[in-house]
N, C-alpha and C positions, 0 to 999 in steps of 0.2 A: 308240619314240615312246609315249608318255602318252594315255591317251583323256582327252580333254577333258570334265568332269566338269560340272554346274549351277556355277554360284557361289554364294553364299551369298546376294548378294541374289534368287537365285533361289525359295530358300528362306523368305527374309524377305517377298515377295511373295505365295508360296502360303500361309502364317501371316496374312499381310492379307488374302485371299479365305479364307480357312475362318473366319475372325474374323467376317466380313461376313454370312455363311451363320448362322453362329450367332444373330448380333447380329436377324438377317431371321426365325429360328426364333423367337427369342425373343419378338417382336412379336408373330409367328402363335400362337403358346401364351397370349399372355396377353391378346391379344382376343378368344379361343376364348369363345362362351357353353355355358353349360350343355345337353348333350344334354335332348333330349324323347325319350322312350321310346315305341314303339310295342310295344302289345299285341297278338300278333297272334292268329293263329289256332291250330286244332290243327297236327301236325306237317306231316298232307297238306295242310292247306288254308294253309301261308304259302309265299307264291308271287312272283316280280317280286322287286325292288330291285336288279336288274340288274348295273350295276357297283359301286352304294352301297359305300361301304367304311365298318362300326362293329364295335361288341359286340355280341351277342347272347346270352341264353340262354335254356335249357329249365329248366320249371319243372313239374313234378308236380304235380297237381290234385285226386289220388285221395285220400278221405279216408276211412282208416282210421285204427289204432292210430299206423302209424310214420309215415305222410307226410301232411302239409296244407299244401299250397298250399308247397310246398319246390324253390328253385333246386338242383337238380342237376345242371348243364353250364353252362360260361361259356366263352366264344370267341370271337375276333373276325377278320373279314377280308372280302373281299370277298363281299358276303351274297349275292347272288343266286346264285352259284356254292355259299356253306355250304349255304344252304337246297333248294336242287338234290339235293346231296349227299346232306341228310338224311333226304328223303323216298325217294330211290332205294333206301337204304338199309331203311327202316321199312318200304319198300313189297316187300323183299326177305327179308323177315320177320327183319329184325334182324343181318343178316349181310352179310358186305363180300359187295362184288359183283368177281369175277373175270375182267376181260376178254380175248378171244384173243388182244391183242396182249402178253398179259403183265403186263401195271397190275392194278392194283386202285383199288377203291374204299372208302374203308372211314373208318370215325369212330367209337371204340371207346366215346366216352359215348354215344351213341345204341344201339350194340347194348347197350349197358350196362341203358337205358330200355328198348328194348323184351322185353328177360329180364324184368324185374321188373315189368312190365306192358303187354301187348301195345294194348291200346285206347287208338287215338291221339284221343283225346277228350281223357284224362286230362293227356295233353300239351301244354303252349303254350310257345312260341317268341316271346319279348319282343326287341327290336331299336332299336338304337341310330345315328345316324350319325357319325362322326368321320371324318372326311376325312388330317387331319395324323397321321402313321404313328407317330412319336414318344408322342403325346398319345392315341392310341390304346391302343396297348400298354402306356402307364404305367396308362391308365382299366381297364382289360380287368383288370393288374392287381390294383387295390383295389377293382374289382367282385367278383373270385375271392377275394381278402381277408377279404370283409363278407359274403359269399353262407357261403362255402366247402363250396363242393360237393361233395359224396360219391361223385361221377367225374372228378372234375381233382384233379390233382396239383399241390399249391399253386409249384412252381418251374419248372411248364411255362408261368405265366402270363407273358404279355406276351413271347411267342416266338413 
């Protein structure tokens, strides 16, 4: 006996629902307005945005010979949690954090920042909202594009 398989218009249906999905993405990307950037503070002091989901990056402040006022980290995801991350880190004097259950913690352009300068003064953490995950990660992108940061890896963006 044969196992009885989809038919084809079962197929030609799911083609009509993924069409629909697109067609419904489509609208949401192109009535998307432009993000407003939030400045925020040094590394310890940005705090909250809960579940916000944008971009984000760190920007060096320290003004010497090699850096003025220079994006150095771009990322994006759900912020309250990055921003969690970063400070536990920073506050860990730059080094993943190793928990007993086995995990880690860890965000290798921040310990990148605080090697090359430990006073989280000089640090600020700029942050974006984007909701639509698609439109996110194309933004995250051409933000890592235009910045290009000297701790991302330009084909890690928008992953």
């Amino acid at each position: 006996m044969n196992f009885d398989y989809p038919h084809d218009e079962t197929f030609e249906l799911a083609k009509q629902d993924a069409l629909k999905i697109v067609d419904e993405l489509r609208k949401e990307i192109e009535d998307a307005k432009p993000p407003t950037w939030i400045e925020g503070s040094d590394i310890l002091g940005t705090h909250g945005q809960g579940s916000k989901l944008g971009v984000y990056l760190i920007e060096h402040l320290r003004r010497d010979e090699r850096y003025i006022r220079k994006v150095m980290s771009v990322g994006m995801g759900k912020l309250g949690s990055r921003f969690s991350r970063l400070r536990s880190i920073w506050k860990n004097r730059g080094k993943a954090i190793h928990h007993e259950n086995g995990s880690t913690t860890d965000h290798v352009a921040l310990r990148k920042c605080y090697q090359i300068d430990a006073d989280e003064t000089n640090w600020k953490i700029h942050w974006c909202e984007i909701v639509n995950a698609l439109l996110r990660e194309c933004y995250e992108t051409r933000v890592g594009k235009h910045y290009k940061p000297e701790f991302n890896l330009e084909g890690m963006f928008g992953k």
